[in-house]
Structures are given as C-alpha cells and as structure tokens.
TIRO-2110 file (N, C-alpha, C; in Angstrom, 1 decimal):
// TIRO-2110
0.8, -1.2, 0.0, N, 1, A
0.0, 0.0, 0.0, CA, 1, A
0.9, 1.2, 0.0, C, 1, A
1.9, 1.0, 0.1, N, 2, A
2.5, 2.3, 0.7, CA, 2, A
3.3, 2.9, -0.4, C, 2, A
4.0, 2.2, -1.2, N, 3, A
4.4, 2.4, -2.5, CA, 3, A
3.3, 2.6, -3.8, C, 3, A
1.5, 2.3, -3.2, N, 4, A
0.9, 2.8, -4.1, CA, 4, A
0.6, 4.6, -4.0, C, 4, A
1.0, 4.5, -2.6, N, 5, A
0.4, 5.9, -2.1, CA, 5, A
1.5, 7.1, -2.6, C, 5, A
2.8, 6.5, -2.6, N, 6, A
4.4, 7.1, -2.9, CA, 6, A
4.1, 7.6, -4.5, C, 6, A
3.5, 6.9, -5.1, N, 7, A
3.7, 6.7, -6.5, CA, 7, A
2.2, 7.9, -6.9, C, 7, A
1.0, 8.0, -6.0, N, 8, A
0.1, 8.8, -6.4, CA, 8, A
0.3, 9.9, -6.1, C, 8, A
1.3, 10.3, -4.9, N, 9, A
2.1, 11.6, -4.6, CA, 9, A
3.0, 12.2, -5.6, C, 9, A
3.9, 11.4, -6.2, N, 10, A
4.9, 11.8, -7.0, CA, 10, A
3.9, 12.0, -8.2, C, 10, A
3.0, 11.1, -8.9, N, 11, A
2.2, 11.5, -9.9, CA, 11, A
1.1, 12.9, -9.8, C, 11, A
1.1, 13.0, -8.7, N, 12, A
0.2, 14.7, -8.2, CA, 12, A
1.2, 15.8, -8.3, C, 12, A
1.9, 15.3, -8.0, N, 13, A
3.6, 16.6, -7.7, CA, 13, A
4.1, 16.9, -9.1, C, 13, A
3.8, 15.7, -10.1, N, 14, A
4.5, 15.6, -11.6, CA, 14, A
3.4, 17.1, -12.5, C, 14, A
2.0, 16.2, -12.1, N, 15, A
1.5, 17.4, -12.8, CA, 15, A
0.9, 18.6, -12.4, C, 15, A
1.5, 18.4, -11.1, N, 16, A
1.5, 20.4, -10.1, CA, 16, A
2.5, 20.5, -10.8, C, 16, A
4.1, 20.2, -11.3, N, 17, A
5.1, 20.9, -11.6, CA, 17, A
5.0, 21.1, -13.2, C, 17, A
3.9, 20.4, -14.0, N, 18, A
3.4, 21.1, -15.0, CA, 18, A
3.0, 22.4, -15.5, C, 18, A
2.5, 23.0, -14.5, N, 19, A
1.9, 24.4, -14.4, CA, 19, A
3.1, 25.2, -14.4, C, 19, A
4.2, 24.6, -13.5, N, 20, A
5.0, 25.4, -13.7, CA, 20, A
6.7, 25.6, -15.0, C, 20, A
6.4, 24.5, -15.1, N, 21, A
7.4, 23.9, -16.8, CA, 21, A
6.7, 24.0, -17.8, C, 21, A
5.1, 24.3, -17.4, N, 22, A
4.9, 24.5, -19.2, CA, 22, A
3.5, 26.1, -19.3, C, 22, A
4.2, 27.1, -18.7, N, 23, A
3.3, 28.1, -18.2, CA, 23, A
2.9, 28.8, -19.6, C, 23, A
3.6, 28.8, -20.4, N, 24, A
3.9, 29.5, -21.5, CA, 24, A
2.8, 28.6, -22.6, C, 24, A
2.6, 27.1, -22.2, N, 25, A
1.8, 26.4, -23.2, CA, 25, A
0.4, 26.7, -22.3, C, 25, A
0.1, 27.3, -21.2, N, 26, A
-1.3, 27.4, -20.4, CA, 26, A
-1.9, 28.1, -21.3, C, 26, A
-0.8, 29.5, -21.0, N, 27, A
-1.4, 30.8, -20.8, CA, 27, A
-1.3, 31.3, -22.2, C, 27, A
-0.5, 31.1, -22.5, N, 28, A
-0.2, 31.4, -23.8, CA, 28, A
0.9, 32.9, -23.9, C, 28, A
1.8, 33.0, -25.3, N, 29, A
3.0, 33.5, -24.9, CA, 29, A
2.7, 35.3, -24.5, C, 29, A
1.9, 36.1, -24.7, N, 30, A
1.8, 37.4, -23.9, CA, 30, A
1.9, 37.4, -23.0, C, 30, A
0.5, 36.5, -22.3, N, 31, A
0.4, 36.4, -20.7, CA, 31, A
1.8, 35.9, -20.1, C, 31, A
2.2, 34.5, -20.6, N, 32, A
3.6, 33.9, -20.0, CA, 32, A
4.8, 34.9, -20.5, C, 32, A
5.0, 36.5, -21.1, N, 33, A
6.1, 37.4, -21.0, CA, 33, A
6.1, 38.2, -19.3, C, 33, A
4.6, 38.4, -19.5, N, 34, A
4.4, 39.4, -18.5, CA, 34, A
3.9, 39.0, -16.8, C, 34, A
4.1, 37.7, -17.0, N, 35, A
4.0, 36.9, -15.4, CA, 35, A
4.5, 35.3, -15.5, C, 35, A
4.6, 35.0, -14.3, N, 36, A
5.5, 33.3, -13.7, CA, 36, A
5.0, 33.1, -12.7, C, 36, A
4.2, 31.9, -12.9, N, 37, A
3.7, 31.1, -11.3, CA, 37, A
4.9, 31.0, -10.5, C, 37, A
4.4, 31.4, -8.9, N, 38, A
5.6, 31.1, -8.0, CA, 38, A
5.4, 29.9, -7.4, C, 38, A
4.4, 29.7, -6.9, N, 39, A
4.0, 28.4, -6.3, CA, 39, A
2.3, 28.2, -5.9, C, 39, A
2.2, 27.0, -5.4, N, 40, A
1.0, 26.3, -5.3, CA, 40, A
0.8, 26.2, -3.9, C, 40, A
0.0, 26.8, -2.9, N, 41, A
-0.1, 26.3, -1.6, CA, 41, A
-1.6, 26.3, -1.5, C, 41, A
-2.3, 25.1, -0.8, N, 42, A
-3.4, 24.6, -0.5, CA, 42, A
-4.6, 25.4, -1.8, C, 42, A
-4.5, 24.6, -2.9, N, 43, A
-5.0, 25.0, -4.0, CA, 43, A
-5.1, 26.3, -4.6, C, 43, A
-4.0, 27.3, -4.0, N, 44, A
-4.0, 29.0, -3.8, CA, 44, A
-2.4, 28.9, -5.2, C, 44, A
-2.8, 29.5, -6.4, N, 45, A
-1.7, 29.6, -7.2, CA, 45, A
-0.9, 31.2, -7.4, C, 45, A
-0.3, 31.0, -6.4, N, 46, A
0.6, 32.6, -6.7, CA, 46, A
1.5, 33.0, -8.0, C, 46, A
1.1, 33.7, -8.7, N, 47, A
1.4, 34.5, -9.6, CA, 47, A
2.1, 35.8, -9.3, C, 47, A
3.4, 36.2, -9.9, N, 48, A
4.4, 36.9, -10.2, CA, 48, A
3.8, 37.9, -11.4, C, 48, A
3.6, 39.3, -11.9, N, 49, A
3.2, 39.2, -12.8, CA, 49, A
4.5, 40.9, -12.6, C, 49, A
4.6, 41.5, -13.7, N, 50, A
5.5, 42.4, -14.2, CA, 50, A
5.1, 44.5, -13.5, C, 50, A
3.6, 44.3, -13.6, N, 51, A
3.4, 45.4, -13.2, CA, 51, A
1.6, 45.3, -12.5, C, 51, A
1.4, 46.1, -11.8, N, 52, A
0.3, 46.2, -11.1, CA, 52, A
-1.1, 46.7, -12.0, C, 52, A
-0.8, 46.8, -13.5, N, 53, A
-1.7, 47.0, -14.5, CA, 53, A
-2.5, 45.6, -14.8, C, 53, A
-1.4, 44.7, -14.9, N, 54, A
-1.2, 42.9, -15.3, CA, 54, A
-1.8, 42.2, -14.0, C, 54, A
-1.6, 42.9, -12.9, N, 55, A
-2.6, 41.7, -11.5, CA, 55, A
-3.5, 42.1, -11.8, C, 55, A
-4.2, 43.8, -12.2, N, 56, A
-5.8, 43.8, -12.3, CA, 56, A
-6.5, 43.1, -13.4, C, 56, A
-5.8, 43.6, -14.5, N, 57, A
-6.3, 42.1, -15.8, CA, 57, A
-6.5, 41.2, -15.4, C, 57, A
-5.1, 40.4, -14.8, N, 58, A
-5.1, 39.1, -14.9, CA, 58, A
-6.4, 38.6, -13.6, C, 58, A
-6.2, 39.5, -12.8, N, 59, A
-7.1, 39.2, -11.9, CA, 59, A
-8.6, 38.4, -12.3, C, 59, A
-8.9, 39.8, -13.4, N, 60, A
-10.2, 39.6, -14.1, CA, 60, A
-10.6, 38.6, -14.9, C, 60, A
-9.4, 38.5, -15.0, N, 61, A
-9.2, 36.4, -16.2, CA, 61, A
-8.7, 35.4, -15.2, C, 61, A
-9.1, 35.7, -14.4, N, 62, A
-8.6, 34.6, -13.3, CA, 62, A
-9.8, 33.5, -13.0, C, 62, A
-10.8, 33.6, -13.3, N, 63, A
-11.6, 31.9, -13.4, CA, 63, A
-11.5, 31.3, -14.7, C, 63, A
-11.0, 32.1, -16.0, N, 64, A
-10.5, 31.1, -17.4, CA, 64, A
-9.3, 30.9, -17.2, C, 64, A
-8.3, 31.8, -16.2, N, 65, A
-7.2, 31.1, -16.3, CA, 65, A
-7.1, 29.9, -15.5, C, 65, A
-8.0, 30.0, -14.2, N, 66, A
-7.9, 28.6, -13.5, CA, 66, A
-8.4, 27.5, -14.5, C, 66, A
-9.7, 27.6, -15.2, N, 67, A
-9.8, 26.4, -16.0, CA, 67, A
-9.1, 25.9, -17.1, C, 67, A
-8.0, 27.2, -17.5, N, 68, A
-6.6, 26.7, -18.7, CA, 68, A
-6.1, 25.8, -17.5, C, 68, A
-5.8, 26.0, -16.3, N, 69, A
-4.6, 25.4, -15.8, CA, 69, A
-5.6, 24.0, -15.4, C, 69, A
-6.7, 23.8, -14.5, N, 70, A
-7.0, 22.8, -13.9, CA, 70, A
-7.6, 21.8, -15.7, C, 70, A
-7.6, 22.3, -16.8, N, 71, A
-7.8, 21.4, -18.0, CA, 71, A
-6.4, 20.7, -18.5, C, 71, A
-5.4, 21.7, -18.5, N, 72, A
-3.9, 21.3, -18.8, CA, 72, A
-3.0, 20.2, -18.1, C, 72, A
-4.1, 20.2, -16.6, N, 73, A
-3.3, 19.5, -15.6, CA, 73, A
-4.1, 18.0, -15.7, C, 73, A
-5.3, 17.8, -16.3, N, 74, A
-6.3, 17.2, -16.1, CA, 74, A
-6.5, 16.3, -14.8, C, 74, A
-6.8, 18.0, -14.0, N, 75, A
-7.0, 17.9, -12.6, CA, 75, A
-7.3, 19.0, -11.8, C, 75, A
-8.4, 19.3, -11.1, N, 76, A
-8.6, 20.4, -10.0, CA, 76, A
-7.9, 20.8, -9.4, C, 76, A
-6.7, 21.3, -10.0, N, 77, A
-5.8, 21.3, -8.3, CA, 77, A
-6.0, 22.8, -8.3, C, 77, A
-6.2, 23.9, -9.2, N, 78, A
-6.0, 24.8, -8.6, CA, 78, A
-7.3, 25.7, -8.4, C, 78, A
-7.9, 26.5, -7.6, N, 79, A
-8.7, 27.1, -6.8, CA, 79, A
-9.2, 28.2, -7.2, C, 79, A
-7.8, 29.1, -6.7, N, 80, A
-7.9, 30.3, -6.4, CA, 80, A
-6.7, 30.9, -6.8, C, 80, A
-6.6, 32.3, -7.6, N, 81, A
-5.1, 32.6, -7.6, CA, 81, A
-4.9, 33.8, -6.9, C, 81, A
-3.7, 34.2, -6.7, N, 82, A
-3.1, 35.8, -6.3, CA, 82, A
-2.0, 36.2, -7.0, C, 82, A
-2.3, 37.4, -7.4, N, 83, A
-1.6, 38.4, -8.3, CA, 83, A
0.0, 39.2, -7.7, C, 83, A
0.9, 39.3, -7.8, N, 84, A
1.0, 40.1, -7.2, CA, 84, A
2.2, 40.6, -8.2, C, 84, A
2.5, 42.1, -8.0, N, 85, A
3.5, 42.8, -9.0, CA, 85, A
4.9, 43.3, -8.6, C, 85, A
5.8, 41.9, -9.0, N, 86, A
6.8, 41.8, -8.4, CA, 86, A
8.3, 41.4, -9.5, C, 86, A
7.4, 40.8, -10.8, N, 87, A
8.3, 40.5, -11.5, CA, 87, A
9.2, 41.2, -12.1, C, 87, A
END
C-alpha cells in the first residue's frame, strides 16, 4: 500500500510541476512574458506578474485562467489565484 500511495504523490507533484514547466503552453505567450507562477499552496496559485496593471487584468481572467490550468493538468488542483507585482 504504501508504494501505491508514494507513486500517487509523485504522480500529483508531476503534474503540479506542469503548471509550472509548461506556463507559456497554459497561458499562452503574452500572458507567459508578463507573469511566472511562483508556487501552489493549498489549491492557492501565486502568480508573479510584471506590473500592477497585469494583477488587475489578470485578476479579471482569473476563473479562465484557472480552467486553462485545472484542464492542462487534467485535474482540480487549482482554486484560487493571487496576483502580485513583483516581477
């Protein structure tokens, strides 16, 4: 049991690290110039984005961008996102 449970972790973690190795195939290449996922915490996806013009957009495309990423992953993992302008 325990090596099936090892193997369904690594398989969850393979395509969380999807989102982040293939951001550019999500989002597509404007979006993926002007922001970079930083990480994934309890279904919360933080986004890096270039200027505070780009968190309020992106903000406002933030339930199509969740369904690009939870379709790409072919999996719910992500929720909810936050913007922030730091890149």
């Amino acid at each position: 049991i325990g090596s099936v449970v090892d193997k369904m972790e690594f398989s969850k973690k393979l395509r969380i690290s999807n989102i982040f190795n293939h951001w550019e195939d999500i989002v597509g290449p404007e979006i993926a110039k002007k922001s970079r996922p930083e990480r994934l915490i309890r279904r919360t996806l933080y986004i890096s984005v270039t200027t505070s013009t780009w968190a309020s957009e992106l903000s406002l495309m933030s339930e199509k961008l969740i369904e690009k990423i939870n379709s790409f992953i072919g999996e719910d993992i992500v929720k909810t996102i936050r913007f922030k302008a730091d890149l």
